[in-house]
Rosetta silent file (secondary structure, phi, psi, omega in degrees, C-alpha in Angstrom):
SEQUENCE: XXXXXXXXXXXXXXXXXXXXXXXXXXXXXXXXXXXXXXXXXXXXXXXXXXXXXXXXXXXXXXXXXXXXXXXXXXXXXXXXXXXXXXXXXXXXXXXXXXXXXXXXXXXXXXXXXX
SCORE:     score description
SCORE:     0.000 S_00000001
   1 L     0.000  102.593  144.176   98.840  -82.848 -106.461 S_00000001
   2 L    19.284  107.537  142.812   99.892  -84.398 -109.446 S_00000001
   3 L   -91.697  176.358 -178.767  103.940  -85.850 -109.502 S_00000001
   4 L   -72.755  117.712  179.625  106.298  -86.036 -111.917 S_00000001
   5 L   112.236   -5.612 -150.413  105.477  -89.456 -114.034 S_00000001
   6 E   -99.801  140.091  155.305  101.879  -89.759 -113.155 S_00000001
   7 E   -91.532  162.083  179.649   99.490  -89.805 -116.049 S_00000001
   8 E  -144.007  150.963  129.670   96.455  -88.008 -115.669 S_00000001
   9 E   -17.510   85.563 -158.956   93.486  -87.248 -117.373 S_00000001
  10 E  -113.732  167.232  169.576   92.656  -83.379 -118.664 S_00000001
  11 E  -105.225  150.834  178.813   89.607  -82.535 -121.088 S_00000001
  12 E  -113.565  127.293  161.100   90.637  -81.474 -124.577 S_00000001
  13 E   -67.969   91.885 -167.058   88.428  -78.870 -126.566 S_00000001
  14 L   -38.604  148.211 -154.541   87.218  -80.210 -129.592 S_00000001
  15 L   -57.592  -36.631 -177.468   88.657  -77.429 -132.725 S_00000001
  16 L   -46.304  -73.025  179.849   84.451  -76.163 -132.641 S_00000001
  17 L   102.770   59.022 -150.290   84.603  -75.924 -128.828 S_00000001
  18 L  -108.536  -58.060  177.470   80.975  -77.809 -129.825 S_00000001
  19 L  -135.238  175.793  174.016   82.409  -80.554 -126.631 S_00000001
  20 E  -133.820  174.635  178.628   85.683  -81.822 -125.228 S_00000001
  21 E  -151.433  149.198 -169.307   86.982  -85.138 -124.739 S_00000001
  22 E   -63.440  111.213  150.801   88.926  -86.699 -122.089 S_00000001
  23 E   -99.967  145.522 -177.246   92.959  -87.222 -123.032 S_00000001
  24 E   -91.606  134.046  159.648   95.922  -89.020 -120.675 S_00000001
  25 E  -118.382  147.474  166.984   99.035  -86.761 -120.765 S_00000001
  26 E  -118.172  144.290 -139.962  101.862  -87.514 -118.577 S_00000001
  27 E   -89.697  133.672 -160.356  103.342  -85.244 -116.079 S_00000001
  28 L  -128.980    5.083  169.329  106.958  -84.056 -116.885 S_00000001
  29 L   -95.365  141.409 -167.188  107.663  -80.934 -114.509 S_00000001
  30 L   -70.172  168.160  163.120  109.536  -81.851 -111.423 S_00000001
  31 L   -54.502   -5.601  165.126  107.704  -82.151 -107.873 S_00000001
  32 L  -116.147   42.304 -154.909  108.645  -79.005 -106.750 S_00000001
  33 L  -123.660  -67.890 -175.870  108.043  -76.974 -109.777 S_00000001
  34 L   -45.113  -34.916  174.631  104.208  -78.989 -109.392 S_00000001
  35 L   -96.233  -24.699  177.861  104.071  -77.757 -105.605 S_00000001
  36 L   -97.361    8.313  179.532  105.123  -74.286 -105.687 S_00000001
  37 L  -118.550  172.273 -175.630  103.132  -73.650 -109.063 S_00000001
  38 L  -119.855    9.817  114.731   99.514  -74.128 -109.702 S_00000001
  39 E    -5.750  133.037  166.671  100.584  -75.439 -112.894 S_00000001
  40 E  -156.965  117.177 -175.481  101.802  -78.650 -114.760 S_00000001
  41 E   -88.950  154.910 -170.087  104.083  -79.299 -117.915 S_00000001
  42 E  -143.749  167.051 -176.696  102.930  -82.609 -119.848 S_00000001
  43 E  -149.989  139.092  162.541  103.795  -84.382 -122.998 S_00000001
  44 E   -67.794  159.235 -178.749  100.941  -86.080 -125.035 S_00000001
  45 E  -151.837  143.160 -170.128   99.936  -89.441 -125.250 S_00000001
  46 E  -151.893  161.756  170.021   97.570  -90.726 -128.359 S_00000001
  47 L  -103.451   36.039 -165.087   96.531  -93.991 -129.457 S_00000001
  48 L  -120.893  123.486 -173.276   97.116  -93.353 -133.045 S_00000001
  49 L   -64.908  -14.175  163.710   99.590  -95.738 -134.454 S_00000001
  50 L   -18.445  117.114  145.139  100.810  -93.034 -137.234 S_00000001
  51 L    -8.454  104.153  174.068  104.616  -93.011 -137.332 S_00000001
  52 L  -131.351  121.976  144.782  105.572  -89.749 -135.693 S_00000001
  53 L    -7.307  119.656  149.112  109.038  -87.930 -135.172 S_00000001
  54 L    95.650  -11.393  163.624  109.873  -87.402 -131.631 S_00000001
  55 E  -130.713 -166.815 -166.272  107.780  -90.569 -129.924 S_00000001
  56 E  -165.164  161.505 -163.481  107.938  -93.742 -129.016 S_00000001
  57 E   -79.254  154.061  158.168  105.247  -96.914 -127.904 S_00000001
  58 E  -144.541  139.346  176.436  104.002  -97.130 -124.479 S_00000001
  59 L  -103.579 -141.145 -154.513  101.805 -100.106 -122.530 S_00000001
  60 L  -100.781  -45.728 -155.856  100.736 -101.427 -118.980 S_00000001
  61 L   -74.060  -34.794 -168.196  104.373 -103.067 -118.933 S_00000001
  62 L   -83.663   27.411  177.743  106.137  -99.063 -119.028 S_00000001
  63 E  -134.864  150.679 -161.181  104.274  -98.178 -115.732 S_00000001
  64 E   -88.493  -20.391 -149.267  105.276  -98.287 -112.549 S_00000001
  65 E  -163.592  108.010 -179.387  101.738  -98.024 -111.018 S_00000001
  66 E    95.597  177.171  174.408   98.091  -98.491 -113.175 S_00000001
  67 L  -177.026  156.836 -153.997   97.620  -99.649 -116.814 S_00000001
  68 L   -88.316  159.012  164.175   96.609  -98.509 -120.134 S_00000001
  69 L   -62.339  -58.473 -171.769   93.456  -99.802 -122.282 S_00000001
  70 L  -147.463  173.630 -179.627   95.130 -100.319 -124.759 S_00000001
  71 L   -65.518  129.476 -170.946   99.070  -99.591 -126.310 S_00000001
  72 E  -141.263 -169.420 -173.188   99.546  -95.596 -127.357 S_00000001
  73 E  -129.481  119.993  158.764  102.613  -93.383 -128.148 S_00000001
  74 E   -43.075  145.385  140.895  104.547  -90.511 -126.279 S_00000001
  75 E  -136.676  110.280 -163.280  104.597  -87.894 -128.173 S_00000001
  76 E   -60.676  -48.218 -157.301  107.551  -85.501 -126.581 S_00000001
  77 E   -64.580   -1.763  172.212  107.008  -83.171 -129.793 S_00000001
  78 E  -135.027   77.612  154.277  103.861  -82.058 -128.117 S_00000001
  79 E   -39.196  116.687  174.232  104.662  -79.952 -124.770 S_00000001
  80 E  -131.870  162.292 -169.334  101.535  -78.224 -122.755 S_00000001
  81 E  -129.738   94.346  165.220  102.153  -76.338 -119.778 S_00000001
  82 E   -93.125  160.617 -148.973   98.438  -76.941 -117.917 S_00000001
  83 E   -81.941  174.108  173.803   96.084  -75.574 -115.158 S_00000001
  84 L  -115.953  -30.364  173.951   96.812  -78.419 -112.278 S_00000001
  85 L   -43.584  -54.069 -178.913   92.388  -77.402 -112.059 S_00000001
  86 L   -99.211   39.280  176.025   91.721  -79.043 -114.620 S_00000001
  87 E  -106.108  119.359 -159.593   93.052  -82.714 -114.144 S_00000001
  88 E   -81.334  -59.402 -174.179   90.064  -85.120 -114.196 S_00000001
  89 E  -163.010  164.468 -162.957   92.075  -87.850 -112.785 S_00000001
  90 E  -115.228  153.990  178.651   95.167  -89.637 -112.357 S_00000001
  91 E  -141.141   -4.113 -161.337   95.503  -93.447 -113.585 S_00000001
  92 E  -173.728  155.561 -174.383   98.826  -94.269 -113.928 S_00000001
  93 E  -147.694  126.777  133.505  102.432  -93.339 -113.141 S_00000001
  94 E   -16.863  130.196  176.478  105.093  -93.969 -115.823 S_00000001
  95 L   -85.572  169.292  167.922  108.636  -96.621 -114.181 S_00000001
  96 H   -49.802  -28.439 -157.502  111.984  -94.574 -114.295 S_00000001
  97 H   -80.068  -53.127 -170.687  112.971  -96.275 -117.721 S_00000001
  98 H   -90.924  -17.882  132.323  110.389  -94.574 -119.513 S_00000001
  99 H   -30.307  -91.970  179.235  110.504  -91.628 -117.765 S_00000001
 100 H   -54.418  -41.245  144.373  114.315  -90.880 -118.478 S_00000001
 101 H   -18.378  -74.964  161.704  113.152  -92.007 -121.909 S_00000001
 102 H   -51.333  -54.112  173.878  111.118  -88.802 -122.351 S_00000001
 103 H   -49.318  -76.007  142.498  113.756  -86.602 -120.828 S_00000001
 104 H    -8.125  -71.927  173.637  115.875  -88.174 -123.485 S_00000001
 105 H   -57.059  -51.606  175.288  113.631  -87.423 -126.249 S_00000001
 106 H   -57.971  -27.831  155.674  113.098  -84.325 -125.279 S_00000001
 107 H   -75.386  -57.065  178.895  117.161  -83.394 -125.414 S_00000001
 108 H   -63.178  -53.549  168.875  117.017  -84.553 -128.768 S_00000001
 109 H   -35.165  -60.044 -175.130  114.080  -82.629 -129.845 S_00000001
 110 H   -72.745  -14.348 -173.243  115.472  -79.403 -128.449 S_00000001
 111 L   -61.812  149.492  175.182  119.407  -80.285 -129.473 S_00000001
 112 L   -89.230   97.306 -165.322  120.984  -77.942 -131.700 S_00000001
 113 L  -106.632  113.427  170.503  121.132  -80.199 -134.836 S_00000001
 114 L   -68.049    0.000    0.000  121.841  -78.254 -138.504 S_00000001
């Protein structure tokens, strides 16, 4: 089972549904939300150096456990609530710093700002 922090692997459906491709998300629902659900909420992770609202960089140095190919981006602004079925594999677990990062981000996304 999945924990809270771990990235994992899910397939993404290309817009066609012609193939999918493999993406790392990391897991952002607590451990007992992950054990009594069949379930998992995630925030994206992309390798596309675009500027974007709402993220922030991440390596091999922000993980507690595993390491990245190469340097990517959080991106908080994009929340999935996923099957726990379909997680190809786990590679990596997020340290507390970056973790509480997200959690962070993620108050400010959601904050009521006019």
């Amino acid at each position: 089972m999945p924990e809270q922090g771990d990235i994992v692997l899910i397939p993404i459906p290309y817009t066609d549904l012609s193939s999918q491709k493999r993406r790392p998300v990391i897991v952002v629902s607590n451990n007992t939300y992950n054990r009594k659900t069949t379930d998992l909420v995630v925030v994206a992770m992309t390798s596309n150096p675009a500027p974007a609202e709402y993220s922030f960089p991440i390596t091999s140095s922000d993980l507690e456990k595993g390491s990245l190919n190469r340097p990517g981006k959080v991106r908080v602004d994009k929340i999935y609530t996923l099957s726990q079925s379909i997680v190809v594999n786990t590679f990596g677990h997020v340290n507390a710093a970056t973790l509480d990062r997200i959690r962070k981000t993620i108050q400010d996304l959601v904050a009521n700002k006019s």
